[in-house]
C-alpha positions in Angstrom: -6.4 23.3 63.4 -5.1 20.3 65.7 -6.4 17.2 66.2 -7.4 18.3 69.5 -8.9 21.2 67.9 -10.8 18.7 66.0 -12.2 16.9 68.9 -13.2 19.8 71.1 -15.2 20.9 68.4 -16.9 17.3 67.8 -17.3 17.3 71.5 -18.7 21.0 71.3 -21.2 20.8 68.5 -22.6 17.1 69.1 -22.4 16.5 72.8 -20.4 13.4 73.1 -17.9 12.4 75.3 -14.6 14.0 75.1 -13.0 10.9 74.6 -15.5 8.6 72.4 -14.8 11.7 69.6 -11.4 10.9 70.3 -11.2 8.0 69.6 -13.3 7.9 66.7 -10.6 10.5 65.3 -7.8 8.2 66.1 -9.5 5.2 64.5 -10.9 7.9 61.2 -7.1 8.6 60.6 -5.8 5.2 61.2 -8.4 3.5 58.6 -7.4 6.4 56.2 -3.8 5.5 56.9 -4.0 1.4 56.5 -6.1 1.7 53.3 -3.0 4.2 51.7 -0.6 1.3 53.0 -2.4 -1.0 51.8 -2.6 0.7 48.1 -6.2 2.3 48.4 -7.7 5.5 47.5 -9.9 6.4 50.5 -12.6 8.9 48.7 -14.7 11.3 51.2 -17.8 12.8 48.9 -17.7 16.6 49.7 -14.3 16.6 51.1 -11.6 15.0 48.8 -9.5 12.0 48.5 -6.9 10.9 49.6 -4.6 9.1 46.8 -1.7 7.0 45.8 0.4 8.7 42.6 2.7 6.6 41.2 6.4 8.9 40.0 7.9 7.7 37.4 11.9 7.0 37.5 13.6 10.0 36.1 17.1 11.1 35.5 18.6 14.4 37.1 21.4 16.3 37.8 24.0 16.6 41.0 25.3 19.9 40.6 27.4 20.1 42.9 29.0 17.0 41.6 28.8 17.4 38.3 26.8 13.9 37.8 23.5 12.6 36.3 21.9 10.6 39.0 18.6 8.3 38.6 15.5 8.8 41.0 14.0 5.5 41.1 10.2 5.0 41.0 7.8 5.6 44.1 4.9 6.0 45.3 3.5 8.8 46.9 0.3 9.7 48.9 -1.9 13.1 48.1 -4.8 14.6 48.4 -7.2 16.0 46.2 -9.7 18.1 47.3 -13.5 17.6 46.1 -14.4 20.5 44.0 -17.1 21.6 46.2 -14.4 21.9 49.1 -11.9 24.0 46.7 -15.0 26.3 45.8 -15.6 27.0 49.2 -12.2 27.6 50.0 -11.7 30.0 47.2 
């Protein structure tokens, strides 16, 4: 499903202007994307999360080079579903 999936159905099922739900989707997404920026876990009871893991630095191999090479430390977003979400899903 698209985002503009997503807003034809808001626009559908609650009656609102096609471009108020857009908007609000636009602005959804963008709060959810400052807050991971910024370092936050942005927690949606009966959804999932959205979260920040921290990867360790960790040696590995080039084999085509024949070298051990270091993979520095970083940050990573992911999300987790809720387990009510996964249940359904299953």
């Amino acid at each position: 499903m698209t985002k503009a999936e997503i807003v034809k159905e808001i626009v559908r099922k609650t009656g609102v202007r096609a471009v108020t739900a857009a908007a609000v989707v636009e602005r959804t997404i963008a709060e959810i994307r400052r807050a991971m920026i910024a370092g936050e876990n942005v927690y949606l009871r009966g959804f999932g999360s959205f979260i920040i893991k921290e990867q360790a630095q960790k040696t590995a191999r080039d084999i085509t080079r024949n070298k051990t090479i270091v993979v520095p430390a970083r940050r990573i977003a992911a999300f987790r579903p809720s387990k009510e979400l996964s249940e359904r899903v299953r």
